[in-house]
C-alpha positions as a Markdown table, in Angstrom:
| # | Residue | x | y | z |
|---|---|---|---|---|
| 1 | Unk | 51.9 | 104.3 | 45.9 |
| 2 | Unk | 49.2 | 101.2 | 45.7 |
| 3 | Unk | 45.5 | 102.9 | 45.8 |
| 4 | Unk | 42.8 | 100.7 | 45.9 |
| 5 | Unk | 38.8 | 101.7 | 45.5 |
| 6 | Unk | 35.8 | 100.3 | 45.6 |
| 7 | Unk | 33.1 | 101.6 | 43.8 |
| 8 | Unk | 29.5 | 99.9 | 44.0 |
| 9 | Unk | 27.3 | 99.9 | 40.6 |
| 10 | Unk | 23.5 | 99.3 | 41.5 |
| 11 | Unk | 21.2 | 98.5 | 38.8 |
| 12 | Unk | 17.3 | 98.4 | 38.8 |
| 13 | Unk | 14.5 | 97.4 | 36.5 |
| 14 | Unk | 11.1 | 97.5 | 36.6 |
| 15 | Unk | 8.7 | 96.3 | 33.7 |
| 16 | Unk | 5.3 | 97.6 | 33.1 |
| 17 | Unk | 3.1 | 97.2 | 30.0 |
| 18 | Unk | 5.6 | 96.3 | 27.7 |
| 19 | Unk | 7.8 | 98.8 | 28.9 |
| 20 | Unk | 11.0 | 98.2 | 30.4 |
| 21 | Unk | 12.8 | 100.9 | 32.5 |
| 22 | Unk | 16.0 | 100.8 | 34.1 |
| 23 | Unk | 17.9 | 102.8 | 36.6 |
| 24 | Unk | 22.1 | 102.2 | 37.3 |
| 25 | Unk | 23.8 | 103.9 | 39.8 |
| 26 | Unk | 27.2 | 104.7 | 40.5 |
| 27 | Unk | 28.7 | 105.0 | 44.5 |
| 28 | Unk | 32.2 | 105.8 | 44.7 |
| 29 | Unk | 31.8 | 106.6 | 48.3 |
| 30 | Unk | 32.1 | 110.6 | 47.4 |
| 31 | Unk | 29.6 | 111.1 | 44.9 |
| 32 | Unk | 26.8 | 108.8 | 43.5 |
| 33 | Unk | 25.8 | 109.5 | 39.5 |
| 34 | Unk | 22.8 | 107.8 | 37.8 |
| 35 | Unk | 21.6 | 106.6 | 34.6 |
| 36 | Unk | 18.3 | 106.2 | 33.0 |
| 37 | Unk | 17.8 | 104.0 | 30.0 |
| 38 | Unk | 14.3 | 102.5 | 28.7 |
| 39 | Unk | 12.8 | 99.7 | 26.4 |
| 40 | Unk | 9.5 | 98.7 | 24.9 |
| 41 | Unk | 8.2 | 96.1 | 23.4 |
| 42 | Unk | 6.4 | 96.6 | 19.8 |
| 43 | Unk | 3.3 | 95.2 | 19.9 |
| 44 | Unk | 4.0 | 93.0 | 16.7 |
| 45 | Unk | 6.6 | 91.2 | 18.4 |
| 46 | Unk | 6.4 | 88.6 | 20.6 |
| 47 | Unk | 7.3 | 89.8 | 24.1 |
| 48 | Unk | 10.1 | 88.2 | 25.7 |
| 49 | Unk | 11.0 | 90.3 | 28.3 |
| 50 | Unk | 14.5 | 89.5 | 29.2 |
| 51 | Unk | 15.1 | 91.4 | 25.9 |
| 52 | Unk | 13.4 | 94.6 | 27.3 |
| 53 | Unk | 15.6 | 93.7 | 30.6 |
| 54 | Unk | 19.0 | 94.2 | 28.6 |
| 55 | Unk | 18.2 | 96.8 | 26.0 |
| 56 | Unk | 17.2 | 99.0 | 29.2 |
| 57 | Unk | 19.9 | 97.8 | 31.4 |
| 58 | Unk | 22.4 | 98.3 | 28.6 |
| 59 | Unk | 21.1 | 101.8 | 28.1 |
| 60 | Unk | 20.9 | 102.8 | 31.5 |
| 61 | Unk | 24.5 | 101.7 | 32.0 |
| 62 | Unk | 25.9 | 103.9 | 28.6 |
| 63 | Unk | 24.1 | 106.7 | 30.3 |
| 64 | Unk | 26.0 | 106.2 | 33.4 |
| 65 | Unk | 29.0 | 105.7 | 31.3 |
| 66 | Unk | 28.3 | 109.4 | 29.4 |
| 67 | Unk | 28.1 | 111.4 | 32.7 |
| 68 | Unk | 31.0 | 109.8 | 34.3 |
| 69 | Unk | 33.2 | 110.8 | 31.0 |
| 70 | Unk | 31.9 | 114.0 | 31.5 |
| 71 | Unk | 32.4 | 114.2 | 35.3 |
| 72 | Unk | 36.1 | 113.0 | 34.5 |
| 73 | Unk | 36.3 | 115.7 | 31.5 |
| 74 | Unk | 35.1 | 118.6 | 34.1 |
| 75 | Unk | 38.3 | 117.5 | 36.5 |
| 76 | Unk | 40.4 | 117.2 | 34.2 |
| 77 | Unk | 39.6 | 120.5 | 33.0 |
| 78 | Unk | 40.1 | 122.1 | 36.2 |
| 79 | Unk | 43.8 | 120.9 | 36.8 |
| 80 | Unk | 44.7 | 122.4 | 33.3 |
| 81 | Unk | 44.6 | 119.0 | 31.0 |
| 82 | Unk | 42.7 | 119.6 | 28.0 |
| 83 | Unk | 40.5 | 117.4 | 27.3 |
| 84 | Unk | 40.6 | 117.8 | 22.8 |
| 85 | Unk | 43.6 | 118.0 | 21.3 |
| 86 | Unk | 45.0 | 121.6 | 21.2 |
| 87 | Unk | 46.3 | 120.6 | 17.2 |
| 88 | Unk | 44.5 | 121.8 | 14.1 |
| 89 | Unk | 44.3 | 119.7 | 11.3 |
| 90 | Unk | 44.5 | 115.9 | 10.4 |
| 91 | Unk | 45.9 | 113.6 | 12.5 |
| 92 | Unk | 48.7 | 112.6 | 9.7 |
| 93 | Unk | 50.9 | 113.6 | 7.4 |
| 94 | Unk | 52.7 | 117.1 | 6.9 |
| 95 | Unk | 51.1 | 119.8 | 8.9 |
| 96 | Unk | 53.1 | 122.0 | 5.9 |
| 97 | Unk | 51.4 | 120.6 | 3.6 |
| 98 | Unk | 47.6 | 121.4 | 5.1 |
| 99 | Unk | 46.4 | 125.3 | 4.0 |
């Protein structure tokens, strides 16, 4: 069975004295997340604010990113798939051989 979604990503900035904030949003048509992320611009450095622009964006959108794995996580969780690994010890080798 073909499924086929379309999910809008909104994304908006705003700078202010030196400061760059961002906002992105997520619509899947169900539910709508959003991320924050934020920028500033030392006061040493020359201020070139398409830089403040994509540290912020770029932040905003990993924040996004963060509750959306979570959000994914928490379903997951409810249909009985773990979400860790249910093993103890390393990931190679001889489980005998680990005390």
């Amino acid at each position: 069975m073909t499924r086929h979604l379309e999910w809008t990503v909104g994304l908006d900035l705003v700078e202010e004295g030196g400061r760059t904030r961002a906002e992105a949003r997520l619509d899947t048509g169900t539910s709508t997340l959003t991320g924050h992320g934020s920028a500033r611009c030392n006061p040493a450095d020359a201020d070139v604010p398409v830089i403040g622009d994509d540290l912020a964006a770029s932040r905003a959108m990993k924040d996004l990113a963060g509750k959306l794995m979570r959000e994914a996580n928490r379903e997951m969780e409810a249909v009985g798939a773990g979400t860790l690994p249910r093993r103890t010890g390393p990931g190679y080798g001889w489980p005998e051989a680990v005390t």
